[in-house]
C-alpha positions in Angstrom: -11.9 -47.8 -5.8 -9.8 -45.1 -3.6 -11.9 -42.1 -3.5 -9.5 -39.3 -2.7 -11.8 -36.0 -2.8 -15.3 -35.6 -2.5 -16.5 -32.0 -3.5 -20.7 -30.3 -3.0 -21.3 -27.4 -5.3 -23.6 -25.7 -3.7 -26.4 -24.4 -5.8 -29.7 -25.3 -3.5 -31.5 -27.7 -5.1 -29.4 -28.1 -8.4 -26.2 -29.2 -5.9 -24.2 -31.8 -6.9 -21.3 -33.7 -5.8 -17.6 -34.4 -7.5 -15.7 -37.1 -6.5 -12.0 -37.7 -7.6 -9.7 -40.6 -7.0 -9.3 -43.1 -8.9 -10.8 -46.6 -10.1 -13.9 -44.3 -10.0 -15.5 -44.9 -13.7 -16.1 -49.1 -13.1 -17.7 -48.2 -9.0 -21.8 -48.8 -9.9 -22.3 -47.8 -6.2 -20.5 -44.3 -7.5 -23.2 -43.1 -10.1 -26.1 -45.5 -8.9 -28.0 -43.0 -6.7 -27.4 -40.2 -9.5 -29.8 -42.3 -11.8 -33.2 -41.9 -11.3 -35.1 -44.0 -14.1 -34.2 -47.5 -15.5 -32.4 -46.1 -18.5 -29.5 -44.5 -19.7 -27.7 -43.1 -22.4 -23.8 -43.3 -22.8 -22.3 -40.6 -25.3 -18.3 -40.8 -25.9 -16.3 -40.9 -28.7 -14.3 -43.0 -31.0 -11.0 -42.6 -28.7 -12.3 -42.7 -25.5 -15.1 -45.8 -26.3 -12.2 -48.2 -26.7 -10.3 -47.4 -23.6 -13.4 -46.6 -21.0 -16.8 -48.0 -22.2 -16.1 -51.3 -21.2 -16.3 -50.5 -17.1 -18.7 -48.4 -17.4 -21.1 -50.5 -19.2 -20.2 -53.1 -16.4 -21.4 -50.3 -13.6 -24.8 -49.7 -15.8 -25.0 -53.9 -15.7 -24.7 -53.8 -12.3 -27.1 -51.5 -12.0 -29.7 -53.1 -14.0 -30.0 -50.6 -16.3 -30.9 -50.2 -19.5 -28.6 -48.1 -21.6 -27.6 -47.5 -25.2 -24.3 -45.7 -26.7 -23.6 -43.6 -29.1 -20.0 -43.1 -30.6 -19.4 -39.7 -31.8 -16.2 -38.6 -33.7 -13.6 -37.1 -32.0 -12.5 -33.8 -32.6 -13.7 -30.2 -31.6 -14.6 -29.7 -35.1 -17.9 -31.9 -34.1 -18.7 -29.7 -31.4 -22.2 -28.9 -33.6 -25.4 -28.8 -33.5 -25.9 -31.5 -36.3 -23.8 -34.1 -33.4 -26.5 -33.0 -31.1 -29.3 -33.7 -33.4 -27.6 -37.1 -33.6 -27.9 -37.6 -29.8 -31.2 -36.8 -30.2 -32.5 -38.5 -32.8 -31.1 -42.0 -31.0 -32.7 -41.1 -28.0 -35.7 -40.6 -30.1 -35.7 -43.6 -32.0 -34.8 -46.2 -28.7 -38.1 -44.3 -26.5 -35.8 -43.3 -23.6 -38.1 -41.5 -21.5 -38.1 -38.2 -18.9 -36.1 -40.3 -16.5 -33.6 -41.6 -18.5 -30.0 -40.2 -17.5 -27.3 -39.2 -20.4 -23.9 -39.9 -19.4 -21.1 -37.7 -20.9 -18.2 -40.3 -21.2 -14.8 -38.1 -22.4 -13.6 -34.8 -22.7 -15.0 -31.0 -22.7 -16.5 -31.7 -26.2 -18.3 -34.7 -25.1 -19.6 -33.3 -22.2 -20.5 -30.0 -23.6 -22.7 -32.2 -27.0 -24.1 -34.4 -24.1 -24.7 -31.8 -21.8 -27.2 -30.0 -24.4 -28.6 -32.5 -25.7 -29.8 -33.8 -21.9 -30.8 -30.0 -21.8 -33.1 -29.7 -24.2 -34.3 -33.7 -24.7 -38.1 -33.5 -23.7 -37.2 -29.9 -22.0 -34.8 -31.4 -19.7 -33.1 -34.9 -18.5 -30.7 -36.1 -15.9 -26.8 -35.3 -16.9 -23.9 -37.4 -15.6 -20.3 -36.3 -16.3 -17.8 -38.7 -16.5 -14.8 -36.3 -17.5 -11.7 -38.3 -19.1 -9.3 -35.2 -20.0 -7.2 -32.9 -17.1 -9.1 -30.4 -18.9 -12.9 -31.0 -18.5 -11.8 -32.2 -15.4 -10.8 -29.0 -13.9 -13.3 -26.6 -15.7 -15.7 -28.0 -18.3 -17.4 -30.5 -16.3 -18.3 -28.3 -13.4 -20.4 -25.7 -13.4 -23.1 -26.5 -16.3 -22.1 -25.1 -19.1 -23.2 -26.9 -21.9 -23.4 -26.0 -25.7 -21.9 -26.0 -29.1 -19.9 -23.7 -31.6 -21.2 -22.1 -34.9 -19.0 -21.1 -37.7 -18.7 -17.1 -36.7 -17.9 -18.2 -32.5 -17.0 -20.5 -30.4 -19.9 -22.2 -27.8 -22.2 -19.2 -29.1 -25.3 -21.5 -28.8 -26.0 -23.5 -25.4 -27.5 -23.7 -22.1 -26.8 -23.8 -18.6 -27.8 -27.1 -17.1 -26.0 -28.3 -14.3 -25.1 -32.7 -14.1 -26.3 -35.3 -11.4 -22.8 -35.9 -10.5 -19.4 -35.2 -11.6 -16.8 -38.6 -11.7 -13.7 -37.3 -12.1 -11.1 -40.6 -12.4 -7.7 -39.6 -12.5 -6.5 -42.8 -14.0 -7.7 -41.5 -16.9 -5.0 -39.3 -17.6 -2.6 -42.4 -18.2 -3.5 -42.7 -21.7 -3.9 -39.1 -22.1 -1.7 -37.5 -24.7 1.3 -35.2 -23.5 -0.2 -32.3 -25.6 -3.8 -32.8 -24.1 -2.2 -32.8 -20.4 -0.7 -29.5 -21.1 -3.9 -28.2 -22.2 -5.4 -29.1 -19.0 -2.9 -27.5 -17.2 -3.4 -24.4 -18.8 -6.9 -24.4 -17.2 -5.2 -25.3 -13.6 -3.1 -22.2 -14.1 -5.8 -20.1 -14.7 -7.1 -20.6 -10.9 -4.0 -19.5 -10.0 -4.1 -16.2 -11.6 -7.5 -15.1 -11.4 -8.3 -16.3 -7.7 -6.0 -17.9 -6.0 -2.2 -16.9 -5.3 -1.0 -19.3 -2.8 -2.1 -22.1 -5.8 0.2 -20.4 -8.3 3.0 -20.6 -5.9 2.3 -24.3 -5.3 2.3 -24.6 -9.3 5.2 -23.1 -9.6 6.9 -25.5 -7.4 5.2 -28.9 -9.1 4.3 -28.4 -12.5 7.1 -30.7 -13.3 5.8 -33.6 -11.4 2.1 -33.0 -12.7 3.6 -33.3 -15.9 5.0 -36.5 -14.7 1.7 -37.2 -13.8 2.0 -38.0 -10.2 -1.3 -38.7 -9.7 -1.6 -37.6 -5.9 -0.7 -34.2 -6.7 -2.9 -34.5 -10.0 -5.9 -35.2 -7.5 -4.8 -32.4 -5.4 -4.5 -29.7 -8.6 -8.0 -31.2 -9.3 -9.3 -30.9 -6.1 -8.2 -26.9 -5.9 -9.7 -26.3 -9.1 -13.1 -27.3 -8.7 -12.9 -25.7 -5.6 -12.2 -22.6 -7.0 -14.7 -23.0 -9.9 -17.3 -23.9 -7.9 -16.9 -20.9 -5.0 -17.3 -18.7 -8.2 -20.0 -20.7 -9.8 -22.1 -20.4 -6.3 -21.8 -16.9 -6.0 -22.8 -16.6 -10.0 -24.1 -19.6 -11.4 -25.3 -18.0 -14.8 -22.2 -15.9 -15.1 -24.1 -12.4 -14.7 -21.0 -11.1 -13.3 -18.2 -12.3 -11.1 -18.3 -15.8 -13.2 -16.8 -14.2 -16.2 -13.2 -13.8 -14.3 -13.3 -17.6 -15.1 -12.8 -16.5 -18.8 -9.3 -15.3 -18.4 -7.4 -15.3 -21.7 -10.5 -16.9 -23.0 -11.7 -13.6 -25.5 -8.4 -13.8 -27.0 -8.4 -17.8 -27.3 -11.8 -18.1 -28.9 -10.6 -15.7 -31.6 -7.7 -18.5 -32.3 -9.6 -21.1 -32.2 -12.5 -19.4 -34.7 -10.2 -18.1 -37.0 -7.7 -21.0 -37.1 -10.7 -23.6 -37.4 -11.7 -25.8 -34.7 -9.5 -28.1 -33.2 -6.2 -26.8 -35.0 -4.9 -25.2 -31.9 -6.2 -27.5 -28.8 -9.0 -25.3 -26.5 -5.9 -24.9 -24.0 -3.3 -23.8 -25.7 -5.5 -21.0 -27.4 -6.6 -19.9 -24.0 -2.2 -20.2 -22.5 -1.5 -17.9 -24.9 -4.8 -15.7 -24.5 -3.4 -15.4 -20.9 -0.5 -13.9 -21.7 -2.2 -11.3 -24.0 -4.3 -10.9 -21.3 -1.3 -10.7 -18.5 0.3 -8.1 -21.7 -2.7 -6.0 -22.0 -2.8 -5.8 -18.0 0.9 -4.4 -18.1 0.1 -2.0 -20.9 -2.6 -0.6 -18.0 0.0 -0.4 -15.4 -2.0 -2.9 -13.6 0.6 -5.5 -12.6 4.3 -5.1 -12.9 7.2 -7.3 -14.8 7.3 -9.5 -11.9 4.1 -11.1 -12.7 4.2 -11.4 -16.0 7.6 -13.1 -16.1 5.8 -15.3 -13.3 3.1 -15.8 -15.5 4.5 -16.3 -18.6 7.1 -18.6 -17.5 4.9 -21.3 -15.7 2.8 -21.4 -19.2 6.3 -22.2 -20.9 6.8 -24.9 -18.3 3.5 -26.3 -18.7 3.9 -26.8 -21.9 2.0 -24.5 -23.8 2.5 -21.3 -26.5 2.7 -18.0 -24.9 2.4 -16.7 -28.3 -0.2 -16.0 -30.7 -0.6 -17.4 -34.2 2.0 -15.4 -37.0 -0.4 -15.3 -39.1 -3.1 -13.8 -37.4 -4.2 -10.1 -37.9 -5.6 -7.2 -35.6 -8.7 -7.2 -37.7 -9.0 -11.2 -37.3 -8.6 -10.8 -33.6 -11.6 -7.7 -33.6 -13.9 -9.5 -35.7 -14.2 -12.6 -33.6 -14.2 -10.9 -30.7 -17.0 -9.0 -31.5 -19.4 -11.6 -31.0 -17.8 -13.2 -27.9 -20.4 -13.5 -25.3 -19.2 -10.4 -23.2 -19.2 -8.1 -25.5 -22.4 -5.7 -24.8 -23.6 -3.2 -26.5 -20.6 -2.8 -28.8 -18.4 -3.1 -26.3 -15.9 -6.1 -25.6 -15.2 -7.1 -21.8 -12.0 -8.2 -21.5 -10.7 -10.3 -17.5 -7.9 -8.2 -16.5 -5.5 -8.8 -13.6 -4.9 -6.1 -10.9 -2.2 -8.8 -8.8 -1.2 -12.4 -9.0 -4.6 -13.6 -7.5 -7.0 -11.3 -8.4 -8.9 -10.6 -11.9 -11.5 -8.6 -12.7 -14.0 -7.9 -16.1 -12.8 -4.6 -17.7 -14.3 -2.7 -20.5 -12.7 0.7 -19.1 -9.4 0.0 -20.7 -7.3 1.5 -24.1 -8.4 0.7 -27.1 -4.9 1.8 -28.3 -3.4 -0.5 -26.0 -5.2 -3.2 -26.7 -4.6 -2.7 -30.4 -0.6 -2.7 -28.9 -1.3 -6.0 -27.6 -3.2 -7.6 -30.8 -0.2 -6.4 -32.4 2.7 -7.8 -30.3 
C-alpha cells in the first residue's frame, strides 16, 4: 500500500478523510476504523465487480465482517430510483441493521445510487466511497452529493449525505477506458477555471502525461482537486451559494445529457462542452477576453473532449431542460460565469439575447 495523499474535509462533526495512492482498495487497515457495526453492504457494478470486488471482499474478511453485494448494471441510464429500491430491498431482506456500512465500489453513478440509498436506509447509515473512475474521484465522491435522475432532469431527486471515508486508488485508472479518462479530466479542468489559476497553467503543461496516465502526477491532479472541492464544500456544504461555482458548464451539460438520453454523451463530455458555452456566453458579456477562451477551449481539445454541442440540438431543447435545473429560481436560470482564468461566479444578471447567441452557436 503507498499512500500518497491524505486529505480532512472539514465539516465539524460530518469530517472525513480522502486518502489517494495506490494499492488502497485491498488495505483492511484503510477502511477498518470507518466501519462501525459488524456488517456491510458492497454496491458495484457488472464492470467494475470483476476487476475490484475480489480485494475488497478480502479487506471486509479481514475485518471480520459480514457483508453482502449487490451487482447493479452499468450505465448512467440506471441512475434511478427503481436501482435504489433494489439496494434497498436487499438490505431489507438480509436484516442489515443501523450500523451496517454501504460501500460504493465504482464510479459517480455507483456512488451517487449507493450514496442515497445509505441516506435514506432506516433514516440514515454509514457511507464509504470507494471511487474507481478519474471522474468520481475528483468531484463525485467528495462532498455528499448523492441522488438519482428522473426523466425531465438530471440528479433532480437526492440528498446530501456526506461518506465515512473517501478511498481513492489510483491504480484504478489502469483499466479505465480512454474515453472515461477524458471525462475525468474534464472535471480536473474545471478547478482550474473556476478557482484556481496557477492549476490550469500546470494542466496546460501535463495534460499529455495524465493522459499517459502517469500516475504520480494523476495523484497530484487528484490531490488539487479535492482540495479545491472541499475548500468550497466547507465554506458551503449544501450549496446555498458559493458551491454552485462548482457547476461550471454543468446547466448546459445536464440539458445534453437529458435531451440526448442518459449515458449517450458520457457526464464529462456533456459538461467540456458546457464549459465552453459557458466560457462563450462569458465572452458575449465582455467578461473575459479571446485569450482565455482560446486557453480554455484548447486544453478541453487536448483533453480529449468536444468543445461542441450536439448538431442536433435546438434552442428550445436547451431552455426547456434548463428550466428545471436546480438553480433556476423563481423563473430564473443561474448560469457560473467567469470574470478571469480562476475566478467564477453564479449569474442571473446576464442577456437573455446573448445567451440565446450562445444556444445558437
Amino acid at each position: 500500500m503507498l499512500i500518497k495523499h491524505t486529505l480532512e474535509v472539514d465539516l465539524g462533526e460530518r469530517s472525513y478523510p480522502i486518502y489517494i495512492g495506490t494499492e488502497l482498495i485491498s488495505q483492511a487497515e484503510l477502511i477498518g476504523p470507518h466501519i462501525h457495526g459488524q456488517s456491510a453492504l458492497v454496491v458495484t457494478n457488472a464492470t467494475v465487480a470483476p476487476l475490484y470486488l475480489e480485494p475488497l471482499q478480502q479487506a471486509l474478511d479481514n475485518l471480520q465482517i459480514r457483508y453482502d453485494r449487490i451487482i447493479l448494471d452499468d450505465g448512467e441510464q440506471f441512475k434511478t430510483l427503481t436501482t435504489v429500491e433494489s439496494i434497498i430491498d436487499l438490505l431489507l431482506s438480509n436484516r442489515h441493521d443501523r450500523r451496517t456500512t454501504v460501500i460504493a465500489l465504482g464510479g459517480g453513478v455507483i456512488g451517487d445510487v449507493a450514496g442515497f440509498a445509505a441516506s435514506i436506509y432506516q433514516r440514515g447509515v454509514n457511507f464509504i466511497q470507494i471511487p474507481t473512475t478519474l471522474l468520481s474521484q475528483v468531484d463525485s465522491s467528495v462532498g455528499g452529493k448523492t441522488g438519482v435522475n428522473h426523466p425531465l432532469g438530471k440528479n433532480m431527486i437526492g440528498a446530501f449525505y456526506q461518506p465515512q471515508c473517501v478511498v481513492a486508488d489510483i491504480d484504478t485508472f489502469n483499466t479505465l477506458p480512454a474515453r472515461e479518462l477524458s471525462a475525468g479530466l474534464a472535471e480536473v479542468i474545471k478547478y482550474g477555471l473556476i478557482s484556481d489559476a496557477g492549476f490550469f497553467d500546470w494542466l496546460e503543461c501535463n495534460i499529455d502525461a495524465l493522459a499517459s496516465l502517469d500516475q504520480d502526477l494523476l495523484a497530484q491532479a487528484v490531490l488539487v482537486s479535492c482540495q479545491n472541492k472541499a475548500r468550497v464544500v466547507e465554506l458551503d456544504e449544501r450549496e446555498g451559494g458559493l458551491r454552485a461555482i462548482l457547476n461550471l458548464g454543468h446547466t448546459f451539460g445536464h440539458a445534453i445529457e437529458t435531451v440526448m438520453g442518459y449515458g449517450n454523451w458520457l457526464h464529462g463530455e456533456a459538461v467540456a462542452a458546457g464549459m465552453v458555452m459557458a466560457i462563450d456566453l462569458s465572452i458575449r458579456e465582455g467578461l473575459i477576453d479571446e485569450n482565455v477562451r482560446q486557453r480554455g477551449v484548447t486544453l478541453i481539445q487536448r483533453a480529449g473532449l468536444p468543445v461542441t454541442p450536439p448538431e442536433n440540438m435546438t434552442v428550445e431543447q436547451y431552455l426547456d431542460a434548463m428550466a428545471i435545473d436546480k438553480k433556476t429560481v423563481a423563473g430564473s436560470i443561474k448560469l457560473i460565469l467567469l470574470r478571469a482564468l480562476g475566478e467564477a461566479f453564479v449569474s442571473g444578471d446576464y442577456s437573455h439575447e446573448k445567451l440565446l447567441q450562445t444556444l445558437s452557436t
